[in-house]
C-alpha positions in Angstrom: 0.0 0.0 0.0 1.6 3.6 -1.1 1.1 6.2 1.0 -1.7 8.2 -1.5 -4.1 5.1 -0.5 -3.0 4.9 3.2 -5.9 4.0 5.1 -6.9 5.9 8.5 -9.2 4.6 10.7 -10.1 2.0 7.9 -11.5 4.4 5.4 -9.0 6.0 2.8 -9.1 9.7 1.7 -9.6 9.2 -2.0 -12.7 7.0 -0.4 -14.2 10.1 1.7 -13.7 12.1 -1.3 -16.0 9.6 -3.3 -18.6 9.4 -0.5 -18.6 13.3 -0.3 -19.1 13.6 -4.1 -22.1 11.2 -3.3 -23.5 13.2 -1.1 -23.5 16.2 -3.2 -25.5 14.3 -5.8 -28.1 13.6 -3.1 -27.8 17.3 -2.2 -26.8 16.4 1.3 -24.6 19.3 1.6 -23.6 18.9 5.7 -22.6 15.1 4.8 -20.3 16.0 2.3 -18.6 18.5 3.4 -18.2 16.7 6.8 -16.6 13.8 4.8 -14.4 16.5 2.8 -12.8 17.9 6.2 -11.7 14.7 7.0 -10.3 14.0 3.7 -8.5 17.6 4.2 -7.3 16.2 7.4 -6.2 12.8 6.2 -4.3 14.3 3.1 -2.5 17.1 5.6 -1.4 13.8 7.8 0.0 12.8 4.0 1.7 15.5 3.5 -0.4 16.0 0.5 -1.2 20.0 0.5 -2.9 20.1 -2.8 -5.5 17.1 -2.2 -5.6 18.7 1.5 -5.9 22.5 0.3 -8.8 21.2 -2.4 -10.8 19.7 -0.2 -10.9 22.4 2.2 -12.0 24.4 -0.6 -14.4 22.2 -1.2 -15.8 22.1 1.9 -15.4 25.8 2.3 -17.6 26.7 -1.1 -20.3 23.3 0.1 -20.4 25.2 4.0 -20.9 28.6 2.3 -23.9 27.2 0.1 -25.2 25.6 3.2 -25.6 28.7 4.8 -23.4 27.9 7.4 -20.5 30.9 6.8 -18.3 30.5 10.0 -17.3 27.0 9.4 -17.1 27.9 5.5 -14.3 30.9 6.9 -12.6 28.4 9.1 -12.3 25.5 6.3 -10.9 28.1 4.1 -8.6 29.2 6.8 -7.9 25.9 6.8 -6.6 25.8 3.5 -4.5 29.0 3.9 -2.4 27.8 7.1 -1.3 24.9 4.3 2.1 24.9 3.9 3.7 24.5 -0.1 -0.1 25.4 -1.2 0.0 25.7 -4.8 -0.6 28.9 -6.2 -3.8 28.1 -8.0 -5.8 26.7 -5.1 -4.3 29.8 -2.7 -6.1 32.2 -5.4 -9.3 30.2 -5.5 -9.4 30.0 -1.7 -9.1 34.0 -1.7 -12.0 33.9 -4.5 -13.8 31.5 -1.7 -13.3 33.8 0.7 -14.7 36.6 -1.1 -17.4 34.9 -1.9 -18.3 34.7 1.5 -18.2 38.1 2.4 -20.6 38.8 -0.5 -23.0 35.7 1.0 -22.3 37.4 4.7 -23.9 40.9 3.6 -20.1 42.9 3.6 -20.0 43.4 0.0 -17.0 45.8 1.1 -15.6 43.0 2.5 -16.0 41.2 -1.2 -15.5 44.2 -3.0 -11.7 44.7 -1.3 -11.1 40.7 -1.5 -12.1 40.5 -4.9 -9.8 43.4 -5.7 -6.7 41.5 -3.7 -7.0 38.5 -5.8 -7.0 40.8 -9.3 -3.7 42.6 -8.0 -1.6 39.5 -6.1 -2.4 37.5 -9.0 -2.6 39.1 -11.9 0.2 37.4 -14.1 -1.8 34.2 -13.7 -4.9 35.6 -14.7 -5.9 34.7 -18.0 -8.5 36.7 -19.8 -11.6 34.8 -19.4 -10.9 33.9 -15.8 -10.2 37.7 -15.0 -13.3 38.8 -16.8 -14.9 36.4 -14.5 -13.1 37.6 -11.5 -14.0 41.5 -12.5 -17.6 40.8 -12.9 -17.7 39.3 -9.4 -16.5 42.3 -8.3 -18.9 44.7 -10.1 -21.4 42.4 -8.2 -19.7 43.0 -4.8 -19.4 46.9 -5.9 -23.4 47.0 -6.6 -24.0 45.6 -3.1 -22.1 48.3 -1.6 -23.7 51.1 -3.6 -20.2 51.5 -6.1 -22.3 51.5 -8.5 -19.6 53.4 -10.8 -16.9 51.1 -9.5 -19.6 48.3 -10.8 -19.8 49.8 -13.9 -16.1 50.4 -15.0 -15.4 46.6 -13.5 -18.4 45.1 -15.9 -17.0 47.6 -18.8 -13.4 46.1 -18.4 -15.1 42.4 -18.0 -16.8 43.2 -21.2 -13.7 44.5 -23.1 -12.1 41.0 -22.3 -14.7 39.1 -23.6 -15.1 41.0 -27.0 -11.3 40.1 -27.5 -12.3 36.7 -27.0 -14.3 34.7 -29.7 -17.9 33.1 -29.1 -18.1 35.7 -26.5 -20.1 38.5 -27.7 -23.3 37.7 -26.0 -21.3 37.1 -22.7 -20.1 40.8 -23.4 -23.0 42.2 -24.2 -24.7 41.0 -20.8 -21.8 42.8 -19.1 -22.1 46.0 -20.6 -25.8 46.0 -20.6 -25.1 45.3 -16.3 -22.7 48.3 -16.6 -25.6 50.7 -17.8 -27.4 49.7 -15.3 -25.5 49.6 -12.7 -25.3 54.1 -13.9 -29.1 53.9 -14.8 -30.0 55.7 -10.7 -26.8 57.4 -10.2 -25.5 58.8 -13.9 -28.7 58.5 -16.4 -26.7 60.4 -19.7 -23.7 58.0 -19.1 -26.1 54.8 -18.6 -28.2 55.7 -21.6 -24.3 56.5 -23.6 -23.3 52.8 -22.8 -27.1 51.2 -23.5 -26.9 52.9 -27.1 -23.0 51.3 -27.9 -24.9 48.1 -27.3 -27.8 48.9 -29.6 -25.5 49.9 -32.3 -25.8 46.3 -33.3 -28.8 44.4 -34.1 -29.6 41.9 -31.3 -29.2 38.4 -32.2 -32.0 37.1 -30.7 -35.3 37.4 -28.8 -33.0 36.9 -25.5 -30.6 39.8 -26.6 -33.7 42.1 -27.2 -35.7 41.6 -24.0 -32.4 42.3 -22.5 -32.0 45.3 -23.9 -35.3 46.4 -23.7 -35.5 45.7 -20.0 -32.7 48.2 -18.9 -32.6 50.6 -21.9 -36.7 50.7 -20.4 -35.0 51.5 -16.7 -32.6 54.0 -17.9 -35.2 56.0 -19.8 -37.3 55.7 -16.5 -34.8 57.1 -14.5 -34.0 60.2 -17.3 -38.0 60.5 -16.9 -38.9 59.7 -20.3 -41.7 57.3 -19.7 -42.8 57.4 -23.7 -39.3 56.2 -24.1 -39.4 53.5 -21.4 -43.1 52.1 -22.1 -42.0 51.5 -26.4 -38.6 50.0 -24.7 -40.3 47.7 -22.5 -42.7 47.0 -25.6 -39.6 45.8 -27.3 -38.6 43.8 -24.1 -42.3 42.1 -24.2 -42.3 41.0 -28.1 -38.7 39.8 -27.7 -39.3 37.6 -24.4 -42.1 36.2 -26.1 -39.7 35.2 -29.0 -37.3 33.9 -26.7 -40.8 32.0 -24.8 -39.2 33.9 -21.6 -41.5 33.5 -19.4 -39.6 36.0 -16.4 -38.8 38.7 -19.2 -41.9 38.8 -20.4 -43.5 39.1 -17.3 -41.1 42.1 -16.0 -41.6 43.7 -19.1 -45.7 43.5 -18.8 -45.2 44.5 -15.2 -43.5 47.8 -16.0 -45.3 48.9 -18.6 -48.7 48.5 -16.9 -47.4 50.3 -13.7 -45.9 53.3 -16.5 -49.8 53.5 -17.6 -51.6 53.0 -14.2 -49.1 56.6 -13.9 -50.0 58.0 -16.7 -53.7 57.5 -15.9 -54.3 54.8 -18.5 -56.3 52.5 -16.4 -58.1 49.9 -19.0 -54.5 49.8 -20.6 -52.4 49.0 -17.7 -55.3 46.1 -16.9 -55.4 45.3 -20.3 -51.6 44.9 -20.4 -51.7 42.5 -17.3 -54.5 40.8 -18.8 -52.7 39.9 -21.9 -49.9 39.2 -19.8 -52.0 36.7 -17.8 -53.2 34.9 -21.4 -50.1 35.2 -22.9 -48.4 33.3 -20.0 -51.0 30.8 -20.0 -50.1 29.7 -23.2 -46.6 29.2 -22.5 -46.7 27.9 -19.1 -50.4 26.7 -18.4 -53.5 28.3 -16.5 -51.9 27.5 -13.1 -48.3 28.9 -13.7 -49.5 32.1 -15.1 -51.8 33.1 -12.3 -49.5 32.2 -10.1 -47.2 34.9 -12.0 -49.8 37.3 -12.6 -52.1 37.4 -10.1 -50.1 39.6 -7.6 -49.5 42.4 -10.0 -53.4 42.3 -10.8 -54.3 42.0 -7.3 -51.9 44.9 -6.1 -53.5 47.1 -9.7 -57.3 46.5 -8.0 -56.4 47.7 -4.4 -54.8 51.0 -5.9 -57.6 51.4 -8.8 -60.3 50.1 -6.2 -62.9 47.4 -6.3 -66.0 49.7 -8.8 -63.2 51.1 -11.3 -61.6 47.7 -11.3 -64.7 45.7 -12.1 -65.9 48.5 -14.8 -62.2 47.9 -16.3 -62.4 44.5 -16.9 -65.8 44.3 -17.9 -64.5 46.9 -20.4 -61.8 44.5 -21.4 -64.2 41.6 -21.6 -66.2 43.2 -23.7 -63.5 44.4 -26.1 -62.3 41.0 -25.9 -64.9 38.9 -26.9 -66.3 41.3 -29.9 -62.3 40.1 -31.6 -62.8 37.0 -30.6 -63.7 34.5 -33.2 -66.1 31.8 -32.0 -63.4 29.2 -31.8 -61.8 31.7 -29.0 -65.0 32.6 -27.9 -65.9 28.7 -26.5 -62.9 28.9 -24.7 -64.0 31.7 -22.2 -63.3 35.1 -21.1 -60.3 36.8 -19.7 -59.2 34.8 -16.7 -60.5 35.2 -13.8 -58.9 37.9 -11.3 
């Protein structure tokens, strides 16, 4: 017997490593990462500091999705206090621990840690994985209201990814997060970034409801509503392209709470109405009231119970005289 298959107390590590994997397939995330900690502990007795430093990482990232953050901080510790750990495995413990602080609510914390592993390990940063590194940062910046500091660290993400190839959707989703991130803070420069993107056709019915969703949230924030309800219109007919049922149903949201302020009453219902039928087509009766109903409950409590009944009886009405009789046996507007 070698010493990488040493048995202690009659169970090997490569073994607990096995048994821990199995547990993560069973979602049992306390098992495995008790049975990685002892692995850790078994390879450190070895000798072995990168099976010993991987497993605490292991553990460290299964604690941290757990929810259980102190013993995901002490299993990356853990790792650190390793001696000869290789270089790698020290920077993805660091990404661990940043990770943690953004879990823990100190997206400082995350913002500062995910800035330490950019500058201590830079010259082993390959592009992709520091565009990865950079956007996890703009997340951590967000949290802690940077939202410039988000947006230059999405912008420089972004940039990577456009010098990459296959990655221009990947980019695109950056610097559409960038604009955002400006969208409260700096409208002129959100709505400047938001227009480099819509230079270009989009690709898809994805890449539109995308767009259409911020470039809508930027043109609220400048207060041009006209401009936000015919970009969220673009956001609508390119979710429903895409059969995204989420997009679709932001996009709906928003533009029926722009009419309810605009005073457009039967078109804001109308728009959570179609919303309600449109869903219901893609997802079924039960999924799309489950979606929509809130939104149409919250609309009747502001309108009140009269105007509310006299606007969908409205609606009804219009409904059914477009309706041809094949629609017509199927029933009315859903019930609210």
């Amino acid at each position: 017997m070698n010493d990488t298959t040493l048995i202690l107390d009659d169970v090997s590590p490569e073994r607990l490593e096995t048994q821990a994997r199995e547990r993560l397939v069973e979602a049992d995330l306390d098992g495995a990462a008790s049975l990685l900690q002892q692995a850790a502990r078994d390879w450190a007795v070895l000798d072995n500091a990168e099976r010993a430093g991987t497993c605490w990482l292991l553990a460290a990232s299964t604690l941290r999705l757990a929810g259980q953050l102190n013993e995901a901080g002490d299993a990356a510790r853990n790792a650190l206090e390793l001696n000869a750990l290789p270089g790698a495995l020290r920077r993805g413990v660091e990404m661990e621990l940043a990770e943690q602080a953004l879990a823990g609510g100190n997206a400082a914390l995350a913002q500062q840690r995910f800035g330490l592993v950019l500058t201590r390990h830079a010259e082993h940063l390959d592009p992709p994985l520091r565009a990865v590194v950079l956007q996890r940062r703009a997340v951590a910046a967000s949290a802690a209201h940077d939202e410039r500091g988000a947006s230059r660290d999405f912008c420089a993400a972004a940039d990577l990814m456009e010098q990459q190839g296959g990655k221009a959707a990947d980019a695109e989703a950056a610097r559409l997060a960038a604009a955002a991130c400006l969208a409260s803070v700096d409208p002129k420069a959100a709505e400047a970034l938001w227009r480099q993107v819509d230079q270009r056709p989009p690709r898809d019915g994805a890449s539109a409801a995308r767009r259409g969703l911020v470039g809508g949230q930027i043109a609220l924030h400048g207060q041009e509503q006209a401009l936000a309800l015919a970009r969220f219109g673009v956001a609508r007919q390119g979710a429903l392209d895409a059969r995204d049922a989420a997009s679709y149903l932001a996009a709906s949201v928003q533009s029926a709470s722009l009419l309810e302020q605009q005073g457009q009453m039967d078109d804001a219902y109308a728009r959570l109405a179609s919303a309600w039928v449109t869903l219901g087509n893609l997802l079924g009766r039960e999924s799309a009231a489950t979606l929509v109903r809130p939104a149409m409950q919250e609309l009747r409590a502001r309108m009140g119970a009269d105007v509310f009944q006299r606007v969908k009886d409205a609606y009804d009405a219009t409904r059914r005289k477009s309706q041809t009789p094949a629609q017509a046996g199927r029933g009315g507007a859903p019930a609210r």
